[in-house]
N, C-alpha and C positions, 0 to 999 in steps of 0.2 A: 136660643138663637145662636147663640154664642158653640155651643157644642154640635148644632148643625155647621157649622162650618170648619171647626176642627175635628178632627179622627186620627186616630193611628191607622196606619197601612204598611204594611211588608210590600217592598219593594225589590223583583229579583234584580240580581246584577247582571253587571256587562264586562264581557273579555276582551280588551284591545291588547291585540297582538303587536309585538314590537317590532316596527319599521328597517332595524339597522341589527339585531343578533337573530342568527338560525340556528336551527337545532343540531346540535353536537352527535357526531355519528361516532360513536365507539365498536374496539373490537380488540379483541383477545390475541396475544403473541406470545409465546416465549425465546429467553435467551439462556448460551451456557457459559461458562465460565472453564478454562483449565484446569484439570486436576490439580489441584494444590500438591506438592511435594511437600514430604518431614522427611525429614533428615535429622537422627542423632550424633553429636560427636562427644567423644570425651576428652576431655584435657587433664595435664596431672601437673602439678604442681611442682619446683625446681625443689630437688632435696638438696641440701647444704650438709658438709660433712668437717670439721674441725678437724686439726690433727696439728701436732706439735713437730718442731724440726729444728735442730740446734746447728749451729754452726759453728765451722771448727778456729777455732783461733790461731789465724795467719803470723809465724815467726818471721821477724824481719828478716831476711839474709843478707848478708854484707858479701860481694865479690872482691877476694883478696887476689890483688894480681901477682904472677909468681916473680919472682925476681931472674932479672934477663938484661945479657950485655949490650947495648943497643949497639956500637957498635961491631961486634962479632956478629947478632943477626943483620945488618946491614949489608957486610961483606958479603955474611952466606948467601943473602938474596939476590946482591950481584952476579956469585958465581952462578949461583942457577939458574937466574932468569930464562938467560939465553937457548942453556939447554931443552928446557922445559919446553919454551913459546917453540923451537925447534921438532920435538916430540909432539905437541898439539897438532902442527901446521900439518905435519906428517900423518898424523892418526883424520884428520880432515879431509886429504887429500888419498887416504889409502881406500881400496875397493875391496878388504878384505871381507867385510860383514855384507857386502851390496848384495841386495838380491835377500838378507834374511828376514823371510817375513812370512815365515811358518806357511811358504807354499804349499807344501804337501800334508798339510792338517786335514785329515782325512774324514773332518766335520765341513768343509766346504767342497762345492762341487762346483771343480775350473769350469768343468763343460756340462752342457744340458743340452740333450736331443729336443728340442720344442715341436718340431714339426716330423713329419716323415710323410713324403708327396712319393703316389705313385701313378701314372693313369693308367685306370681301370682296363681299356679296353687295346694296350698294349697286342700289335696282330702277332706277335713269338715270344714264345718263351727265349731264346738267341737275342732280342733286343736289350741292350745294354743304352747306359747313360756315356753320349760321347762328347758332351760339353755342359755347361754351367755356365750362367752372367745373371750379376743384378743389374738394374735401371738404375740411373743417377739418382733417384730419387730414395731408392732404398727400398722400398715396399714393393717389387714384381722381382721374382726370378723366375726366369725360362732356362730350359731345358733342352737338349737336342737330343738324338737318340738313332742312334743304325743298328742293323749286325752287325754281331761280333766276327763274325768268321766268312770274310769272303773266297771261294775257291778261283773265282777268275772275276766275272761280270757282276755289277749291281743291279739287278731286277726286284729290288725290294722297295718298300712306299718308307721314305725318312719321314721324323715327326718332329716338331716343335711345339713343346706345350711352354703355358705360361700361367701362374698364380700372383693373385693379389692378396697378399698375404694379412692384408688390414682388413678388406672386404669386409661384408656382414655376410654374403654367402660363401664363401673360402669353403671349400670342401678340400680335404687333402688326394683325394681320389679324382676329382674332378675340376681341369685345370678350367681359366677362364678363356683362354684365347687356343687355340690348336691353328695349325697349320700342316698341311702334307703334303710330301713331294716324293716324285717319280723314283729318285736313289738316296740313298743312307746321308742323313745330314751328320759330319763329320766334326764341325766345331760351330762354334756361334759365340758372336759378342754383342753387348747392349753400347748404340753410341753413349759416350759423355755425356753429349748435353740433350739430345733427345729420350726422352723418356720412353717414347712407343716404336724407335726405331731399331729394327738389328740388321744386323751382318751375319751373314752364314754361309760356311764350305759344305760340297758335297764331295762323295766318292767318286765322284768321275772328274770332279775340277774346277765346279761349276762355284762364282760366288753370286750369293742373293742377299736382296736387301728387301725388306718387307716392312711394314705398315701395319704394328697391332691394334693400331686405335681399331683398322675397319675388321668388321666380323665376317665380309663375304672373299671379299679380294684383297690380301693381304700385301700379296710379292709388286715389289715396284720395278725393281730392276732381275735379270738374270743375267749373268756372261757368259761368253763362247768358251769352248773347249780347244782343246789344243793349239793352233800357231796363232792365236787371238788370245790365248790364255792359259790355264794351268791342262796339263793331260792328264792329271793323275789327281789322288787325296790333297784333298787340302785342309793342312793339317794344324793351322792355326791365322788367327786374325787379330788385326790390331787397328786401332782410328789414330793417326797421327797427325796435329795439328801442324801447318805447313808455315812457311817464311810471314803470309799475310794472314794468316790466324785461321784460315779455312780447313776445316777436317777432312783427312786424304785417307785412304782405308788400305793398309799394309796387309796383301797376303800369302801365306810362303806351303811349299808342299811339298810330299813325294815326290816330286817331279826335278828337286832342284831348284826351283826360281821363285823368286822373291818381286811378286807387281805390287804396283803401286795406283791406285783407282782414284778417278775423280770424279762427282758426282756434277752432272750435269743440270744446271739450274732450269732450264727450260726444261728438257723431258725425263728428268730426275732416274736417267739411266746412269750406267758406270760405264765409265772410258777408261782404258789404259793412257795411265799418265805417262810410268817408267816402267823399264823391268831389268831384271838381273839374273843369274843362276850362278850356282858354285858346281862345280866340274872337277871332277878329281884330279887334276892334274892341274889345277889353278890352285890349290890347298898349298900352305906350308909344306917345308919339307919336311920337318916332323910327321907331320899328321895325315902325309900320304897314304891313301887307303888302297889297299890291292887292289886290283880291277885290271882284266885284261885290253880296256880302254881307256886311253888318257882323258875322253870326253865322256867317258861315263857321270849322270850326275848323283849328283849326291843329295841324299833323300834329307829333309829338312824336317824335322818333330817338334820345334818348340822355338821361338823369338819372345826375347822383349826389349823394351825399347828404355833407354837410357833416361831417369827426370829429368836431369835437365839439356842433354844436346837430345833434341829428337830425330837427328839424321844417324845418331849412332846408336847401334842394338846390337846384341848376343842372340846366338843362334845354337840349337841342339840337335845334331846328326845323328843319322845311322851310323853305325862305324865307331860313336865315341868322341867325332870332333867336336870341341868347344871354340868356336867363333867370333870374334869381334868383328862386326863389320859395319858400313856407310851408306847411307842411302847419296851420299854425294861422290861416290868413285866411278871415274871413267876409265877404270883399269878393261881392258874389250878380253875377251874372253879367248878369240881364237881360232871359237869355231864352225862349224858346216850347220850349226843349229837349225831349220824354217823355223823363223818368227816372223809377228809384224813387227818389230822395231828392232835396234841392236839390244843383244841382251850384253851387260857390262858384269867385270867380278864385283862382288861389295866386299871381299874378304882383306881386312886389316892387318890381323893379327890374330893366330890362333895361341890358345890357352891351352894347360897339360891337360889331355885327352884323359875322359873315362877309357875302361876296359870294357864295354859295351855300348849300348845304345844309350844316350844322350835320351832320357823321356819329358825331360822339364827343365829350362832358363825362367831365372824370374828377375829381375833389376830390383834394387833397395829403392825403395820411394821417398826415402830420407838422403840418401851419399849417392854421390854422381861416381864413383871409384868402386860401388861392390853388389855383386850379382851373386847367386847362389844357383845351384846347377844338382841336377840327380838323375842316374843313371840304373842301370838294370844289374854294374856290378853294387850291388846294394852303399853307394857311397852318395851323400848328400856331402858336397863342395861348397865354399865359399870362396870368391874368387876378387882379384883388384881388376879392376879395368885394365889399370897400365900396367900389369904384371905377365909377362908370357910363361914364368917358370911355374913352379910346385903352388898351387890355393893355398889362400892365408891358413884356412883351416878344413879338416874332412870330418867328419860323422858317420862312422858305419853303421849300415842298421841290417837287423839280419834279414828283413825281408826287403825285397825289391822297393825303391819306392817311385812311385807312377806321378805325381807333380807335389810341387812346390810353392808356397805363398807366403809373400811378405805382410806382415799386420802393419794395417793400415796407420796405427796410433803408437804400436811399442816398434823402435828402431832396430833395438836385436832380438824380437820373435820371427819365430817362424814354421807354418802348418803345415805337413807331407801325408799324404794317403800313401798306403802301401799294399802291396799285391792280396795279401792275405786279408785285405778288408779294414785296416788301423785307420784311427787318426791321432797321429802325435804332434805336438806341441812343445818346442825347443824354444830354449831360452840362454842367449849363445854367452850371456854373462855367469850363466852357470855349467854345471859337465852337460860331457856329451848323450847324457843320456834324458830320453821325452821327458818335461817335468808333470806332463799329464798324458796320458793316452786312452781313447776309446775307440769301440767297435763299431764299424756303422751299421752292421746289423750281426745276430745272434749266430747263423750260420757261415759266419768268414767270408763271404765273397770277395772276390776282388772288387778292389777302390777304383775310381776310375779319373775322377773331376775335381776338383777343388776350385771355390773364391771366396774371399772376403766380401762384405757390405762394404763399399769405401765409404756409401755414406752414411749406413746405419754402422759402425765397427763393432756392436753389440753381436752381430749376427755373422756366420759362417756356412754356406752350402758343400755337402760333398754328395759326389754321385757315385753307385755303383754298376758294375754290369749285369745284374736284376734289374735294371732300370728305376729303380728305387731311389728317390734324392732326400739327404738329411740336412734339415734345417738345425743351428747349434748353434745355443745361445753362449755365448761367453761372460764366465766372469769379471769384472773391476780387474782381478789383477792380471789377467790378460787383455787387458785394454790399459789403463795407464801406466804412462811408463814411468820408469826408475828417474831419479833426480839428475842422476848424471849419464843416461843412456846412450842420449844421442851424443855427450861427447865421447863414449867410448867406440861409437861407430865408425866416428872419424878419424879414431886414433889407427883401430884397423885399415881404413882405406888411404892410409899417406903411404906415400910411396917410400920404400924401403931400398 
């Protein structure tokens, strides 16, 4: 009974799936890693090396003082003090050694050609370099350029070129600014205080003022010819700051006369302010030039204008005369002139005549008393202002020399181009002879141009008649000056 109701039984099972975990889904990836780097080094260990060294056994020395009168050396030192401090004061004050400071050691080089500007597309072999200016700033010089040889009329195209010599494209062939005009441009100056302004003479008379900032239309101003202005070369220019500080543009010519421009603020033309001429027969009587006419004028090559009176300047003639004259003289002249205004004498006082033509005045930028002057009888002058008799000092040189410039920094330098192509460099506290001289080019042409950088004074341009212009860098010791320079400048220009 009992085993009817119990039995073994196998009972299959049951899967309950779980409510809250799902099945995991896997899968394969890989990753890399950097190449590890090794690197071996080796290091070595500090060797240590022993060595013996004896020292030498220091003797005491005892200074035995020698036996002395004190008062005999007493006395003696009274007597000689005097002398002595006498002989110092003198060796202090003497200028025997000045100046030695192994200039001509022929391991330095005064001068250095840095640049040499020529433009490329020059229309004649005949064009020559007829003016030189830097910019107040010191980094542009322009250029001016005519024939050399006119037979009567000017029918040639004048040029102005201009380099910026900092530039990043500076080419020495290829200026940045150019300019062209109808006749030979004859001189040219960069103003003082505008950087992109200049002034310029032509062969017929003509002055012009231009505008290098712009690249298409440069000329702002041109003047009239003849009884409105110059009839001839005009052969030099100058910016002369006026009574009210305004800059008045001084220009003087072949022609005799010496105008005076004012720049007109509203249409930034040039008006004749004043005017003058020298007339051979208004000259000193010294310095009377032959001439079958008493109003013949007298052909003007070279002015400059005094540091510090700016109404008084030296002037360089045909013929030889040296000039003092005024921009404030109402002495009248006399004669049958056509002008538009009275023309007046400005001549003060003439100075001993060169034996030829007068080619270059320069004024000292340091002494209001001394100008230096050179002429075609090969004689480079030094001169006083208030002096009419014989120049402080002369400098023969054998070849002609064509201008003259004062260094901006040293008070008695001074740099002359000459005919056969030189450039020399005198230095008046030593002889008379160049304490440096170079070529400004291989085949000797004639020199023609000369300026200093006033405001870079490291740098010198000269021009030749190749139309070639050489950029010159200067040495230190042609730029600062001696301790006592400038007082020996002064000493020169007191009056005697």
């Amino acid at each position: 009974m009992a085993s009817e109701m119990f039995s073994s039984v196998v009972i299959e099972g049951e899967t309950i799936k779980s409510s809250w975990k799902s099945d995991r889904r896997m899968k394969d990836s890989e990753s890399q890693t950097g190449v590890l780097e090794m690197k071996d080094s080796e290091c070595q260990a500090i060797e240590r090396t022993s060595a013996e060294v004896q020292t030498l056994n220091l003797e005491t020395q005892h200074l035995i003082l020698a036996e002395y009168d004190e008062k005999s050396l007493g006395a003696f030192l009274t007597r000689i003090t005097p002398a002595l401090l006498k002989e110092l004061d003198k060796n202090l004050r003497s200028n025997v050694f000045q100046g030695y400071d192994l200039i001509n050691d022929e391991s330095t080089e005064l001068l250095t050609k840095v640049h040499s500007l020529k433009y490329s597309d020059i229309p004649d072999e005949m064009f020559g370099c007829t003016g030189v200016s830097w910019n107040c700033t010191g980094t542009v010089v322009a250029v001016s350029y005519g024939y050399r040889q006119h037979e009567n009329w000017c029918d040639h195209h004048g040029i102005i070129c201009s380099w910026s010599l900092d530039r990043v494209d500076f080419e020495p062939n290829t200026p940045q600014k150019k300019f062209e005009h109808s006749c030979c441009i004859t001189s040219i100056t960069f103003c003082p205080k505008t950087p992109f302004l200049i002034a310029a003479g032509t062969f017929i008379g003509e002055v012009l003022l231009l505008d290098t900032s712009e690249n298409v239309d440069m000329l702002l101003s041109s003047t009239e010819t003849g009884e409105k202005g110059h009839h001839d070369t005009v052969t030099d220019i100058a910016w002369v700051g006026n009574e009210n500080g305004n800059l008045q543009l001084v220009t003087c010519g072949l022609d005799g006369k010496i105008l005076i421009w004012e720049r007109n603020t509203q249409s930034i033309k040039l008006k004749l302010h004043k005017a003058f001429i020298i007339l051979a027969g208004n000259l000193p009587t010294s310095l009377r030039i032959k001439s079958s006419r008493q109003f013949s004028e007298v052909g003007i090559n070279s002015m400059s204008f005094n540091v510090e009176d700016k109404c008084l300047f030296v002037i360089g003639s045909e013929g030889g005369g040296v000039l003092q004259c005024s921009l404030e003289s109402q002495l009248p002249t006399n004669s049958d002139i056509k002008f538009v205004m009275d023309l007046k004498n400005p001549v003060a006082l003439g100075h001993n005549p060169h034996k030829g033509h007068v080619n270059s005045v320069a004024s000292s930028p340091f002494s209001r008393n001394i100008f230096v002057s050179c002429g075609s009888d090969g004689e480079i002058r030094i001169y006083n202002y208030n002096q009419a008799n014989a120049p402080l000092r002369t400098i023969y040189s054998e070849n002609s020399p064509i201008r003259a410039a004062w260094s901006p920094t040293k008070p008695l330098l001074i740099a002359v181009v000459t005919a056969n192509g030189l450039l020399n460099v005198y230095d008046l506290r030593l002889t008379e002879k160049p304490i440096v001289s170079s070529k400004l080019a291989e085949d000797g042409l004639n020199a023609c141009v000369l300026e200093f950088s006033h405001k870079n004074p490291k740098y010198l341009a000269t021009g030749a008649e190749d139309a070639s212009v050489q950029i010159w860098s200067l040495h230190e010791k042609l730029i600062v000056p001696a301790s006592n320079e400038l007082e020996t400048l002064h000493k020169m220009g007191k009056i005697i």
